[in-house]
N, C-alpha and C positions, 0 to 999 in steps of 0.2 A: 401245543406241546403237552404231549400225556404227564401226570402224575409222577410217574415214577422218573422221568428223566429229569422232571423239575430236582425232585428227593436226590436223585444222583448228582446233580450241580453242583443243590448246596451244600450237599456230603460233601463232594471233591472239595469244592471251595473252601469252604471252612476250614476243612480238614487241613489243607496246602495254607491257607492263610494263618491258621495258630500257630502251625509247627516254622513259616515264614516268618512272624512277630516273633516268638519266644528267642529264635538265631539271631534272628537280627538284633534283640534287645541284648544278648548275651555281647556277640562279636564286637559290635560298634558301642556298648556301655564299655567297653574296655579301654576304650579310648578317654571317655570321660572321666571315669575310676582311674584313672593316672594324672589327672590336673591337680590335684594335692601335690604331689609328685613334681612336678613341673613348675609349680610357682614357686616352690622352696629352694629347688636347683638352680632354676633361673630369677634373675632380677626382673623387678618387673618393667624395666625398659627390653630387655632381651623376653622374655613372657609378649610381650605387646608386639615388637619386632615378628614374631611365630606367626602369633595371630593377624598382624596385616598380609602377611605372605600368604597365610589360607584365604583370607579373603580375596588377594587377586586372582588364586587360581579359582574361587567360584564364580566370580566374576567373568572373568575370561574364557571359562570352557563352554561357556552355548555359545559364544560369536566365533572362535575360532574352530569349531567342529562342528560352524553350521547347525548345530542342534537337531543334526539329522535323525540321533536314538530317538527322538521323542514321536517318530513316527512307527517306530515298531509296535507296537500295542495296535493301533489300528492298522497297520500291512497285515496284521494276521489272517484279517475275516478278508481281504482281498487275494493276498500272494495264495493265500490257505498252503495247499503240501509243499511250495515252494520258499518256506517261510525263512530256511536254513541260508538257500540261495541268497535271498532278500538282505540278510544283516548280515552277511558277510559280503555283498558287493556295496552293500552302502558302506559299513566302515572304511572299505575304501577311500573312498569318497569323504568325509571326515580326516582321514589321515594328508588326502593331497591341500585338505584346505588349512590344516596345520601347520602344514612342510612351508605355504605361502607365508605364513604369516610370521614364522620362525625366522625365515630370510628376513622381511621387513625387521624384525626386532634384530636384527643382529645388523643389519644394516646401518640402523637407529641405533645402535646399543646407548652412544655416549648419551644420546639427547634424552633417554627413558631414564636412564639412571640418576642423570642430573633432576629429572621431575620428578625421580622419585624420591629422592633428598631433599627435595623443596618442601618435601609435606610430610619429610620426619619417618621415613623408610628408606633403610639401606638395602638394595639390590644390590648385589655384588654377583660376578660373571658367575662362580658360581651353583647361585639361587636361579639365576635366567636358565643357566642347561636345564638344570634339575627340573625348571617349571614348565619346561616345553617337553624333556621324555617325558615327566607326568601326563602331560595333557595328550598326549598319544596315548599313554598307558588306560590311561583314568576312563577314556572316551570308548574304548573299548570292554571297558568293562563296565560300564552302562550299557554298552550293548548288551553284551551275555544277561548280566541282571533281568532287563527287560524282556529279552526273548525266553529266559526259564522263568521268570514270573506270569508272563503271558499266556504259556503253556500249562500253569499252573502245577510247576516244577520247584523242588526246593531246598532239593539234598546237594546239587551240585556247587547250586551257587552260594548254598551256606559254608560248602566245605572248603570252597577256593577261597571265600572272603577270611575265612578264621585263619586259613593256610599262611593269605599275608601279613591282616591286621597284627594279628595276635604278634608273629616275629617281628612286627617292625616298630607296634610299642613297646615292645620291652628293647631289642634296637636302642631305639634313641635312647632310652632312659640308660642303658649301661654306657652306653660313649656320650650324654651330659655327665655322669658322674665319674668318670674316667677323666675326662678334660677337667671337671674341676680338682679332682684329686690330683693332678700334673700340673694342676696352674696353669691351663689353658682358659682362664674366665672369657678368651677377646674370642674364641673361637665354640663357643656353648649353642650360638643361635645357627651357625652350617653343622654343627654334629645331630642337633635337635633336625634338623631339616634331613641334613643325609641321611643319618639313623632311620627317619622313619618313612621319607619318599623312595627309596632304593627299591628296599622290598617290594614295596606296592609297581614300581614303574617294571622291576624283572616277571613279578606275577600277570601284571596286564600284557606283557606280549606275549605270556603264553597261553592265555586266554585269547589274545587274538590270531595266534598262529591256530590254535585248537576250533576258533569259528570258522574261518579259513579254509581249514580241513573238511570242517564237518557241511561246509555249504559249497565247494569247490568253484565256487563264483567270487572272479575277484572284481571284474567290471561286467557292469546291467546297465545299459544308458536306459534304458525302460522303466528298472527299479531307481535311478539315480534323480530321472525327471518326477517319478511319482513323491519322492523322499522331498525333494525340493521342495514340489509344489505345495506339501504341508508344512515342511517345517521353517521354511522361510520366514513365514509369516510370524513362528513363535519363537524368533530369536528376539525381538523385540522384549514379546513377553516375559521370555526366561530372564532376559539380559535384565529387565527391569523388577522381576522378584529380586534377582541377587544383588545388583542395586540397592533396594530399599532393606533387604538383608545384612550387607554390608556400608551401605552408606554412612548410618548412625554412625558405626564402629572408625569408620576411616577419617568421618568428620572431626566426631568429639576429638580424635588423636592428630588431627592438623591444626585445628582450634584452639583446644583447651594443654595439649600435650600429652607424653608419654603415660606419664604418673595417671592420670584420667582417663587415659585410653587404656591402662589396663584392668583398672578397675570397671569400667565400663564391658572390657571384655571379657572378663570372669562373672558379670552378673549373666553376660550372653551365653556363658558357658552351661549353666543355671536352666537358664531357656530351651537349650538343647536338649532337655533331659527329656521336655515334651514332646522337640522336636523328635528326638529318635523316635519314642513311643506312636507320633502322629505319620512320618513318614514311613514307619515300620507296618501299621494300621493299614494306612491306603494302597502303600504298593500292593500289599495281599486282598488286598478290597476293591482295586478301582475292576483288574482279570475277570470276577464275577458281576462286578458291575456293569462292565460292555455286555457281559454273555446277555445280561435280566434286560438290559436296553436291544438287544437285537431281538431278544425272543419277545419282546412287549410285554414285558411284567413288572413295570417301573411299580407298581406298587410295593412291591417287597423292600423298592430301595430306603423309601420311608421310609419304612417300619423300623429296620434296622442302623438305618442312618441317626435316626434319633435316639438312637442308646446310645451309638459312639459319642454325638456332641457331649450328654450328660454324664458319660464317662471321661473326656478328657476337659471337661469342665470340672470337674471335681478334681481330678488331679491336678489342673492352675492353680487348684484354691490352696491344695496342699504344699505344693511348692513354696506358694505365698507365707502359708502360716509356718513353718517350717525355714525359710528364707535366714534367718539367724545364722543356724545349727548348722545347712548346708554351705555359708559363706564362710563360715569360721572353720569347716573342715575343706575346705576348696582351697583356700586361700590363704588363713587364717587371720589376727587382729589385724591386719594393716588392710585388709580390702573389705573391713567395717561396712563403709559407706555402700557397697555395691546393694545390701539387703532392698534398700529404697529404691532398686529398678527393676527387681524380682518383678510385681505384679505388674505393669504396663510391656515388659518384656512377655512374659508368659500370656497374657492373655493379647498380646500382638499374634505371636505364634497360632492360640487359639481362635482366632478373624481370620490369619489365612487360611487355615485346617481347615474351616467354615467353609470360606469359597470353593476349596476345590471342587466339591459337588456339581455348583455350576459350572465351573471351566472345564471339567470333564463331559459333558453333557455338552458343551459345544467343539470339541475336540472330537469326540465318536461321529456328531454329523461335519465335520470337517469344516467348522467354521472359524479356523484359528484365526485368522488376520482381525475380525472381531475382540477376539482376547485379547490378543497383543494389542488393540488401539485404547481397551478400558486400562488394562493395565501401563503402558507406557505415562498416561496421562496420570496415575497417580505419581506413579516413580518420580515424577517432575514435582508433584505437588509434595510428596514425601522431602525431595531435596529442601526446597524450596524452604519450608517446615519448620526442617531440621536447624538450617542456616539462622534461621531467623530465632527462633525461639534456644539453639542454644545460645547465641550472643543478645539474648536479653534476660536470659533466665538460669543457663550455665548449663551446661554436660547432663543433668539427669531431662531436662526435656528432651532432648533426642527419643528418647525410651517409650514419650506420651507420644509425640509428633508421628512416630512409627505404629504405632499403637493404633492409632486413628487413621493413618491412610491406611492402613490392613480393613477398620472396618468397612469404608470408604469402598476400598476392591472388591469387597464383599458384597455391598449393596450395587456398586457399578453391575459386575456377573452378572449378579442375580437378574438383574435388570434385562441384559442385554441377553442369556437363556431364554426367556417370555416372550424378547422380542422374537429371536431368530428360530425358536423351535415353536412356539405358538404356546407351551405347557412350561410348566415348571414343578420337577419330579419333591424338589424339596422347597417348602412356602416361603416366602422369605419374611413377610412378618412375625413367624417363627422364630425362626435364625435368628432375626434381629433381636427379638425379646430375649432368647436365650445368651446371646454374646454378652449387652449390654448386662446383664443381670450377673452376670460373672463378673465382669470390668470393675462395677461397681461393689461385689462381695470382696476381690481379691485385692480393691484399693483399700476400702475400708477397713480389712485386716491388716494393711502394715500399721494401725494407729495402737494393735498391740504388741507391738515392738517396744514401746516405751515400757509395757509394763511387767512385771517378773514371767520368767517362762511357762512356770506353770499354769499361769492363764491361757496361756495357747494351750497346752500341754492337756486341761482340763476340757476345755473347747473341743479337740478332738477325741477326746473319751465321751464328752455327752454324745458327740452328735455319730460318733461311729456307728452306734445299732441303727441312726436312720439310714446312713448309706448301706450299708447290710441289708438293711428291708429293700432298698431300690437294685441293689446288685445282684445280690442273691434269684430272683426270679428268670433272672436275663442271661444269669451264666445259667438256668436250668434251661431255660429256651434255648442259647445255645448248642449246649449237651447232646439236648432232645433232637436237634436236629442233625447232629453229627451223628447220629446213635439210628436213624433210620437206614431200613433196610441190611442192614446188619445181619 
């Protein structure tokens, strides 16, 4: 590969991945900047009630849509100009194994509803419709994401995402306050739902009537066996990140109760903050990352792989010391307690961000059913974990238990990359050095939580010129590289 095509890459790249971070951080921080919002309007049994309901639909959307989008990223370097074809006859496919499973639940309705009352979640009829247009809608628009991220595209699918987010939290947030100002309090947790699933479930079918169009393929039995044939394997795996994503959250709240599970879920909320940042990072990152792996130039992926860990390491740490300020403007006095699951929550987050390197690396050689067997096996050990250590120790172990099967995943990958590809593009005694070394900065600083603020306050005044000197070179490297050929 000549020079200048390399230069043309990481221009593209880059270029498509900041302006793809900056959207994303905007659109979907939107939704966070409203939980202030949310815990004041809602009680925090109705707050908890919200948050189990997002947690089934993550749960449920790779096993009931077959988790077929996850093969789009690699159809591209196969289907190549036929790419449009490809994700619009697999959505297809997605939607007839939805339609299955929608029957069965409506089939089932009494008996789901009744098990979902057993562990302290009301399903009512209808949450179940809303949750199944969702998952047609939602499935579909991991498609579009994925094939204009692929593409290294990023105007379209920022603009459709702001088109719905944006109306559909402010949505909820005027019909909660509307129902309360009528004294509707019994009906706060379906207007919080309707409000803000509507919009999103009306914008996803036009997103997927618009792929539709633009790929004029509704059924590929071709592309439907090839889609299969990889994704099959990572229903496991997906099912078992959001598993161990949502586990904690669903346990402490059957376990321990309402009161505890929503304190638990605002410290989660806390965690997200990463999460955005980290999944906002990879999606723009992983595009460039196949291109450097097909052209054999894994060594760049180091290079710059190692400034995002110590980048969103440093932002764990800040979450951490900061954890006070952000629970009392979240939440305020009454979800105190959550400050204490800040760091084992954020630096869980950062273990997984960790592994993806390797589980992408065995996904580009198509070796998912691999991933899916490291990962299922923690998922079990995460449960397992959780069960046991919060009924000996209470609600904030779930936070460590999760915390340690993330690094656990991490070292499994890594592991199982070296086997199956023979290399390993990122070291993992690395990795490891650098995880642990966070865990241990960011536990260590809740111990100044006891003491007046301004001791943190001062902590990040000394140490800001050192981050400055590590940051400052990297956004120039950066720069420098977007700025070629120009």
């Amino acid at each position: 590969m000549s020079d200048q095509s390399k230069k043309t890459l990481n221009k593209t790249a880059l270029t498509a991945g900041i302006f793809y971070v900056v959207a994303q951080l905007f659109v979907r921080g939107i939704t966070f900047l409203m939980t202030p919002v949310y815990t004041r309007l809602l009680s925090k049994p109705q707050f908890n009630q919200v948050k189990i309901f997002e947690s089934w639909l993550l749960i449920l959307m790779p096993v009931f849509s077959l988790c077929l989008w996850r093969s789009v990223e690699r159809a591209k370097y196969d289907v190549k100009e036929r790419f449009n074809e490809y994700v619009s006859s697999v959505q297809t496919l997605s939607y007839l194994s939805i339609t299955v499973f929608f029957g069965l639940f409506l089939l089932f309705k009494d008996p789901i509803q009744n098990l979902c009352l057993a562990t302290n979640f009301v399903l009512t009829d209808f949450m179940l419709y809303i949750m199944f247009l969702y998952l047609y809608a939602h499935t579909s628009i991991f498609y579009f994401q994925r094939r204009e991220k692929q593409m290294m595209r990023y105007k379209a699918s920022t603009t459709f995402t702001a088109a719905t987010v944006v109306p559909a939290t402010l949505l909820s947030v005027l019909l909660i306050w509307l129902g309360k100002k009528n004294g509707r309090e019994d009906a706060l947790v379906a207007l919080r739902i309707g409000g803000y699933y509507i919009p999103m479930i009306i914008g996803g079918f036009i997103v997927a009537a618009l792929m539709i169009a633009q790929g004029k393929k509704i059924i590929n039995i071709a592309y439907w066996r090839y889609a299969l044939k990889f994704s099959l394997p990572l229903i496991p795996e997906v099912l078992s990140i959001q598993i161990m994503n949502q586990a904690d959250r669903l346990m402490v709240n059957s376990i321990t109760g309402e009161i505890r599970g929503a304190i638990f879920s605002l410290a989660t909320t806390v965690s997200y903050i990463i999460w955005i940042l980290e999944d906002a990072v990879w999606n723009a990152w992983l595009p460039w990352m196949y291109e450097k792996i097909s052209r054999n130039e894994g060594e760049d992926i180091e290079r710059y792989w190692k400034i995002l860990m110590h980048i969103f390491g440093v932002i764990s740490w800040l979450l951490v010391l900061f954890a006070p300020e952000i629970i009392l403007i979240l939440g305020g006095k009454g979800y105190r307690e959550a400050i204490y699951l800040v760091a084992p929550m954020v630096t869980g987050t950062l273990f997984r961000f960790y592994s993806y390197s390797y589980t992408a690396i065995q996904n580009y050689h198509k070796k998912t059913g691999f991933v899916a067997a490291s990962t299922v096996s923690v998922m079990f050990l995460n449960v397992v974990l959780n069960y046991v250590f919060i009924l000996l120790f209470g609600y904030r172990a779930a936070a460590y238990t999760t915390a340690f099967s993330y690094l656990v995943l991490m070292c499994m990958q890594a592991y199982m990359e070296k086997r199956l590809t023979g290399e390993q593009l990122i070291p993992l005694p690395r990795t490891a050095f650098i995880s642990c070394a966070y865990f241990v900065l960011c536990v260590a600083t809740m111990l100044l939580f006891g003491a007046p603020s301004f001791v943190r306050y001062a902590l990040f005044v000394v140490l800001l010129p050192l981050g400055a000197r590590f940051a400052l070179p990297n956004l120039k490297l950066i720069t420098k590289v977007i700025r070629r050929d120009r």
